[in-house]
N, C-alpha and C positions, 0 to 999 in steps of 0.2 A: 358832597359836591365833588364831582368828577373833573381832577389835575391832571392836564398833560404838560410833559415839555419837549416840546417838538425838539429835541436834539439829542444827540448822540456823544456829547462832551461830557465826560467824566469833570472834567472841573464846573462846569454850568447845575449835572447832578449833585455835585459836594454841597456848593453854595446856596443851590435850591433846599434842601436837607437841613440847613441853617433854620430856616423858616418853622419846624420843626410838623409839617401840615403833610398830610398823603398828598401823593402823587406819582404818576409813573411815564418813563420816557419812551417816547418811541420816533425811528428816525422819520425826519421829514422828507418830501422830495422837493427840490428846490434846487435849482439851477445857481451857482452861484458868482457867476464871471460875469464880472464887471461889464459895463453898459458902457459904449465910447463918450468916454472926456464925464462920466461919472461922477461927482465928487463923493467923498469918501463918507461924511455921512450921508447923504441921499443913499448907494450903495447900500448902508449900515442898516439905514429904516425900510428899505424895498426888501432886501432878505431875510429879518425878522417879522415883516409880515409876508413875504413869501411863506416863512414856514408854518406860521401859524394858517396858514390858511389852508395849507398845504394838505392839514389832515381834519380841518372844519365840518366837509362833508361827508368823512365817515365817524364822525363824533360831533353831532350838530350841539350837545346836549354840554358838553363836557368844557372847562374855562382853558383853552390851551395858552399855551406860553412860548412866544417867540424869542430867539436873540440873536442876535448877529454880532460882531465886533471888527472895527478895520481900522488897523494903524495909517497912520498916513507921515509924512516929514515934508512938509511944503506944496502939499494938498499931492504929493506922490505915494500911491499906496502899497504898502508893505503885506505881502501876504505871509501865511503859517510857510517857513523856510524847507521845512520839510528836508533837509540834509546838513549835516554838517559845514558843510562848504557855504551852502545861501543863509545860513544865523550866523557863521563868523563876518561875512558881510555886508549882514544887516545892522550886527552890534558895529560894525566899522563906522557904516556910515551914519549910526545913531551916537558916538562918541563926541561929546560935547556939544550935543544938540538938542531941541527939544522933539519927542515923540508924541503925536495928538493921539490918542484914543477918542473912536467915534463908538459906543455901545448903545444897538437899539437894542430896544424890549418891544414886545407886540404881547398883548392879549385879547383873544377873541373869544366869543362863544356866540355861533350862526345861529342858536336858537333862539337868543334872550338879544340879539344886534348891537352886542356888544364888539367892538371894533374899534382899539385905542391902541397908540402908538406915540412912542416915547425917544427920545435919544439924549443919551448922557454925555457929555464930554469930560475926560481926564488927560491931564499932559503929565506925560515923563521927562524930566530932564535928565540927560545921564550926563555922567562924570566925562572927562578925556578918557578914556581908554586904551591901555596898549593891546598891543598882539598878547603877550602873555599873557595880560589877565582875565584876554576874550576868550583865550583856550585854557585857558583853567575854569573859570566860569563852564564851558558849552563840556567840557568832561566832566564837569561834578553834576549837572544840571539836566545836560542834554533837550533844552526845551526846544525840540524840532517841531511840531506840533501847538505849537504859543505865536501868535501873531506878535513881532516885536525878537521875537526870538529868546524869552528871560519868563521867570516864572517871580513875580512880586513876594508873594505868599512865601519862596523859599532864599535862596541865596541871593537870587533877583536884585533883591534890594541893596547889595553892595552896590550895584549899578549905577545907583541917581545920585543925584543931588537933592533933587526934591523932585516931592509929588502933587500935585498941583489937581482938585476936584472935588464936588459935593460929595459920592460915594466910593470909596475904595473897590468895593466890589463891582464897581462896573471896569477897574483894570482888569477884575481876574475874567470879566466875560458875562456877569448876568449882574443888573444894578438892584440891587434888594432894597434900595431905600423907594425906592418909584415902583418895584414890584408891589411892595410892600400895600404904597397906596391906590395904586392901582385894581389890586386884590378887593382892598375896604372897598372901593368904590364897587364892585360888582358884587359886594354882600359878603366878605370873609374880611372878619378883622383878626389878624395872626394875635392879637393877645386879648382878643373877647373870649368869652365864655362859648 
């Protein structure tokens, strides 16, 4: 059975890789700016299957795999900070507040009309925070590229207080436990024979 994962995320391929099943990535085309007054998971589920669809018709044959992930603080959406400068003011204004995580997943395959679509939600609560400890964090860490601005998986987690959600792995960006069944259901059970 022919794996894709429409994305281009080193941490979507780690987690994928968990699953311990072939697969191979390649990047999708997919517009990903926000739609006016958007909410954050709608956003979440239209770009996870933008991407899966994205590469459908040059792989009719093959189970592709969508995800998208968009933080949001009071349905305001927080995108990857992408500088120094936009994660020290993102941990700001995520300091003693809670963080939602909306992470969709999409799996398609245009030949067998398979077309499901999923959205996980996880919340972060983080600690108060000073200045200090947000520039010590973003130097040891540097999660520029991390929507939320922190990396859970590594020092991240000094961050919270609690974490709050069915699967972990949908903070880091792809939810394994809904991949998982999602998989069965289109005929791969990860620990069948």
């Amino acid at each position: 059975m022919d794996i894709i994962l429409a994305s281009t995320s080193p941490y979507r391929k780690q987690l994928l890789q968990r699953l311990q099943i072939p697969f191979r990535c390649l990047a999708p085309d997919a517009d990903e700016t926000p739609l006016p007054n958007e909410l954050p998971a709608a956003l979440a589920e239209r770009l996870a299957a933008a991407k899966a669809q994205s590469l459908s018709a040059t792989y009719p044959d093959a189970l592709i795999i969508g995800s998208d992930q968009v933080a949001s603080i009071d349905r305001h959406i927080m995108g990857k900070p992408g500088t120094h400068a936009a994660a020290a003011a993102q941990l700001r204004a995520s300091s003693g507040r809670e963080v939602r995580f909306h992470t969709a997943l999409a799996l398609r395959c245009a030949r067998r009309k398979l077309d499901w679509l999923h959205v996980e939600l996880y919340s972060a609560h983080f600690r108060s925070l000073s200045d200090e400890s947000i520039e010590n964090y973003l130097r040891a860490e540097q999660p520029y590229d991390c929507a939320g601005s922190f990396k859970c998986e590594g020092l991240g987690i000094a961050l919270f207080t609690r974490l709050q959600g069915n699967d972990p792995t949908s903070l880091q960006g792809l939810p394994l436990i809904a991949l998982t069944d999602l998989l069965a259901r289109a005929g791969l059970d990860i620990l069948g024979s």
